[in-house]
N, C-alpha and C positions, 0 to 999 in steps of 0.2 A: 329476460334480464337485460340482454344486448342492448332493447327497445327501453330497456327505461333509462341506459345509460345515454342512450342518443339525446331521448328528452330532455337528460339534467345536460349535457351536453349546451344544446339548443337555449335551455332557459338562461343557463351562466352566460351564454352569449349576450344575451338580451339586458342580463341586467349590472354585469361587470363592466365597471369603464374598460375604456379598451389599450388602457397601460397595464391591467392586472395579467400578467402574462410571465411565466420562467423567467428569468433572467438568462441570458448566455457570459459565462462566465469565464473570461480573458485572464485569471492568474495565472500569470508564473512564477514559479518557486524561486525566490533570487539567490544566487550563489553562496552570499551571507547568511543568509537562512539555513541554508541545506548545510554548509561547512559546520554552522555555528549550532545546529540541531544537532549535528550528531556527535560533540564535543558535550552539549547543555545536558540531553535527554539524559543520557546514561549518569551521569554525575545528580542529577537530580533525581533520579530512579534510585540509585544508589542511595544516597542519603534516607529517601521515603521509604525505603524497607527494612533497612538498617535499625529506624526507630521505630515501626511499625513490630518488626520483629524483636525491640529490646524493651516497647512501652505498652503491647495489646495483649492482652487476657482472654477478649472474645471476638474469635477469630469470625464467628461471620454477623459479627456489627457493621451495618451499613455507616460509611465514610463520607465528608462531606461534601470535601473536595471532587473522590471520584465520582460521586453523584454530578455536579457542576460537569465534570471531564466528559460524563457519558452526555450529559445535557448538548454539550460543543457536538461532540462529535459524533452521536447517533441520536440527537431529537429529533431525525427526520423518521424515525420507526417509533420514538417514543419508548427508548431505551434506559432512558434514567426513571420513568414509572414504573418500569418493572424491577428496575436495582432497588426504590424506595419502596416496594410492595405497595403501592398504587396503580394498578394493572388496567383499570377502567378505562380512563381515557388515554392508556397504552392502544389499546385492541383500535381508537380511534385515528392514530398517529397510522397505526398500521394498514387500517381499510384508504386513511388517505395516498397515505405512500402507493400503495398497490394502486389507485385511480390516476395517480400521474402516470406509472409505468405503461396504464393500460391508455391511458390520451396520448403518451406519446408515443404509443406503436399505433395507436389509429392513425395518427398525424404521418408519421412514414408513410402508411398506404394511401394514405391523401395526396401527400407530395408526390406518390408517383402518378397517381391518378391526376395532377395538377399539372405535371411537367406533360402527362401524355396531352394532356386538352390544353396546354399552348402554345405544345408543338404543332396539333392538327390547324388551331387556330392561324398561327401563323405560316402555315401552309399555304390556308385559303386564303389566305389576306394577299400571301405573295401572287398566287395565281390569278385572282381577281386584277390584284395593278398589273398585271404580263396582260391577260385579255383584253383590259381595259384597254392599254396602248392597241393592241393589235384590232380591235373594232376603230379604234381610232384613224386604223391606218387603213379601212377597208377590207382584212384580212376577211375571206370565205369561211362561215362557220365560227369566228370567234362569238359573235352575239348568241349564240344558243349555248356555247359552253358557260359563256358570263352568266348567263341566266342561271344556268343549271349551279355554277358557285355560289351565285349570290342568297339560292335558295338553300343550301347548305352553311351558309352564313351564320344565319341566325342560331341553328340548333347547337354550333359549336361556339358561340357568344354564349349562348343561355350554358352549353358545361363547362364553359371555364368559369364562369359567374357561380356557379354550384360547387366546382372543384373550390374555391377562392372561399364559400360560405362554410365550407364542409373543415378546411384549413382551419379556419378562424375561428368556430367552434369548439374542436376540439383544442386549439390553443388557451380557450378561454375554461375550457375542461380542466387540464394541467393547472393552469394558472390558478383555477378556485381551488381544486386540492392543496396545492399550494400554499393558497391564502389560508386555510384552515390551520394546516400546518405552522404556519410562521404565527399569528394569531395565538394558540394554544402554545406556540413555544415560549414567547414574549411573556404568557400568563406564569409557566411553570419557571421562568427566569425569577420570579416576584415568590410564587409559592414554595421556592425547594425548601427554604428552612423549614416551613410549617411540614410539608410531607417529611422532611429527615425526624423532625421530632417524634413526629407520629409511627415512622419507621423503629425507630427507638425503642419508642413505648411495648410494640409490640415482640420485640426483641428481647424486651424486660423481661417478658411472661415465659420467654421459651426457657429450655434447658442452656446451661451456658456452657459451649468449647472451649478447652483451651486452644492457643493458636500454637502451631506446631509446623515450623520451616519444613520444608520437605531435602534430607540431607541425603546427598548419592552414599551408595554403598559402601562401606570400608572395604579398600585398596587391599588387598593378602599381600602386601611385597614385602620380602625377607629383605629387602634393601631400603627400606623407608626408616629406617632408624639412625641411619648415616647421616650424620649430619655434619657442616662445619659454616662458618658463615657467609661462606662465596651460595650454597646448597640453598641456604634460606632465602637469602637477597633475589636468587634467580624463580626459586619458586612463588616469593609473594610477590615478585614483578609479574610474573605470567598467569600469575591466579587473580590480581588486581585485570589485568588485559583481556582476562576471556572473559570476565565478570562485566567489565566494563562496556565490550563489543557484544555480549549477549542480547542487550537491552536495544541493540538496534535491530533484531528483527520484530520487537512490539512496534518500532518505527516505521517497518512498511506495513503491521497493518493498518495504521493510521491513513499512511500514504494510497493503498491501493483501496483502500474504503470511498476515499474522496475521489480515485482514479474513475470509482465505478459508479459513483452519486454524479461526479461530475460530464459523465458518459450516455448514462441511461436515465438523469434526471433535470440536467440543463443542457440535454444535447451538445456537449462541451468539452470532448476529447481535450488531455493535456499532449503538451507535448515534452514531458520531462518527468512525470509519473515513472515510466518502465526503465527509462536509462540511468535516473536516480538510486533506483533500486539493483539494479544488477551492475551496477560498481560500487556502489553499498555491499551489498554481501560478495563481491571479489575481494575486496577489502578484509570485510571477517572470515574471509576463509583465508587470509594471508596471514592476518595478525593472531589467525587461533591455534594456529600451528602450533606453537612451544606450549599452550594451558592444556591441548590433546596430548602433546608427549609427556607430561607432567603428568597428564591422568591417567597414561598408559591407553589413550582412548583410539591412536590410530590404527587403521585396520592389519592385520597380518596375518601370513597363515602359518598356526602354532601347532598341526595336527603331529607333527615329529616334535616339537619344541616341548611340548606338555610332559611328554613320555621320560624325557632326558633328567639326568640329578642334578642340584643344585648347581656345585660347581662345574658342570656340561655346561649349564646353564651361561653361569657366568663367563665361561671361556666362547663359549658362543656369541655372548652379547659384543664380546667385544673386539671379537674378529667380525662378525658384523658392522661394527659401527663402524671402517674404513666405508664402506659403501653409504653410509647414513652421511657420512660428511666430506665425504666426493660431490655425493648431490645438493647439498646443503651450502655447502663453500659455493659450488657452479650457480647456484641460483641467487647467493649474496654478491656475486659480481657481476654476473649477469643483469642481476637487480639495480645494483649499480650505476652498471655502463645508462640502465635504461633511467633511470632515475634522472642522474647528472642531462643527459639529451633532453629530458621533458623541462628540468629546471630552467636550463641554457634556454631553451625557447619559449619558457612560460605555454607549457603546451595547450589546447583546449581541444573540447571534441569537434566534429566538423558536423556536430546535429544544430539544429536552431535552437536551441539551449545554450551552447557551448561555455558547457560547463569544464571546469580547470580539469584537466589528468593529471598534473603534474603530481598533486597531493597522491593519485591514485598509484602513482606507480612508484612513490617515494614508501608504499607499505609493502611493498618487494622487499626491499633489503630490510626493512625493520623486521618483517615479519621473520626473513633470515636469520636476523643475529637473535630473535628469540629462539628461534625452534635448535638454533647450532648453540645458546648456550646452555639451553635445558638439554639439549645432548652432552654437554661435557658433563652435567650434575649427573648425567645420568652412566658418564662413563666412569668418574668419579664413586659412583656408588657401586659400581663394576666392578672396578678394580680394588675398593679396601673387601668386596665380599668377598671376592676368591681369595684375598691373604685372609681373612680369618677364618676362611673355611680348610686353610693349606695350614694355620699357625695353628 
């Protein structure tokens, strides 16, 4: 098998001009983009499921758009064949893919083989001009070592010439996979309508689902019935916020899909991939604070809590809560302090991206006043339950 990859190897060499080659791929994510991605996505995510889940009947009807979306951004596996149940020239997207991966890990062991025969080369190249002066100068003995370099000359000319042929081959390996791929993608750009229709048809024949949102458990809290209008305002601001922030972890896998196509597939490490993302979700874990205490979802240990009555309960909640909003208050000023410094200096990071903090550390104290005023709603609801458990 090895042997007949070499061959096609060898032949794409021969017959691929010698521009059909990977691209190495220089994007970087511009700051507009990335701010304005993570304001767009969720809001248009929003909207798409919202009527997805007010207008669909049959929940696994292939869509038209996400067929196009999987086309963007997995037609290098041949991802949207398989969403349109066209799988054929899926499995074909797929043997190409896995040919670039397997040319470009040849191409590694080339390149070291390449570097090693022109370092040797350039060894003897040095040592031959050193001899050469020194026969020059009459030196005893230089002429039989020159000889003895010059005859080692040639066999290390002839493997860097082989290393260089060995290179170029498997570059034109990559490259034809490549060209298959881009080729068949262009085609399936022109044919999705015709595959969705035909996706369609066959979708007629099956059994029809309803579509059915997948809704979290109902809450048991003896204090969810408390209501007044401060109680609503805070809870649909923080249910709008986790709702909203949730939609940005579909965002990294967008991002780290292209982190790893861009990595293992145009030899094209980014350099804003990993730090995008892990101030990205510092971010939602600042700003998810108050929809977690809303859903009662942060962690605590209730093994004595559980056992206790109601109003234990309630008396407890709220000799606890001095400690909930010690730490709470010290992180909204602390949050502050640091906010206001990164504003004052327009801060950035010191990576080659230097991308803004300032927006990053302005979700400190936001994240604060959510999570301290879904603590009052919830002190709030504390306190009317132990009077009507006392009245």
């Amino acid at each position: 098998m090895a042997a007949m990859i070499d061959l096609l190897a060898q032949w794409l060499h021969t017959v691929l001009p010698g521009f059909v080659r990977l691209p190495n791929l220089t994007f970087a994510l511009p700051h507009v983009a990335y701010w304005g991605g993570l304001i767009m996505f969720p809001l248009i995510s929003m909207y798409l499921v919202r009527r997805e889940v007010k207008h669909s009947t049959h929940g696994d009807a292939a869509v038209l758009p996400v067929a196009y979306l999987m086309w963007l951004v997995g037609g290098l596996v041949g991802l949207h064949r398989f969403y349109l149940r066209a799988p054929r020239l899926g499995f074909v997207y797929i043997i190409a893919f896995i040919g670039i991966l397997y040319g470009n890990q040849r191409r590694e062991a080339v390149l070291e083989e390449l570097s090693s025969a022109r370092y040797r080369l350039g060894d003897i190249e040095f040592s031959i001009e050193r001899l050469q002066a020194a026969v020059n100068k009459g030196a005893e003995g230089a002429a039989e070592k020159l000889t003895e370099m010059e005859q080692v000359l040639g066999p290390a000319q002839s493997a860097m010439a082989e290393a260089t042929l060995h290179l170029d081959q498997w570059l034109a390996f990559a490259g034809g996979m490549g060209l298959i791929i881009l080729v068949l993608w262009l085609i399936d750009a022109v044919l999705m309508p015709r595959l969705y229709r035909r996706c369609l048809e066959r979708e007629a024949k099956e059994p029809v689902k309803q579509f059915t949102p997948i809704e979290p458990p109902a809450r048991q809290d003896p204090r969810a019935h408390i209501r007044n209008p401060f109680v609503d305002i805070v809870a649909r601001i923080n249910g709008w916020v986790g709702e909203f922030i949730a939609y940005w972890s579909v965002i990294a896998v967008f991002v780290y899909f292209y982190e790893v196509v861009a990595r293992y597939v145009f030899n094209s490490p980014t350099n804003w991939a990993h730090e995008s993302m892990f101030l990205m979700f510092g971010m939602q874990y600042l700003l998810a604070g108050g929809y977690a205490a809303r859903e009662d979802a942060h962690v605590r240990v209730d093994v004595l809590y559980e056992h206790l009555s109601e109003r234990t309960k309630a008396i407890t909640d709220l000799v606890t809560s001095v400690f909930f909003f010690i730490f709470t208050v010290t992180l909204l000023v602390t949050g502050a302090i640091f906010m206001l410094d990164a504003i004052d200096v327009w801060e950035v990071s010191f990576t080659e991206w230097s991308i803004q903090y300032w927006p990053v550390k302005c979700t400190i104290s936001l994240g604060a006043l959510l999570i301290i005023a879904q603590g009052i709603v919830k002190l709030i609801r504390d306190f009317t339950y132990l009077r009507q458990l006392q009245g």
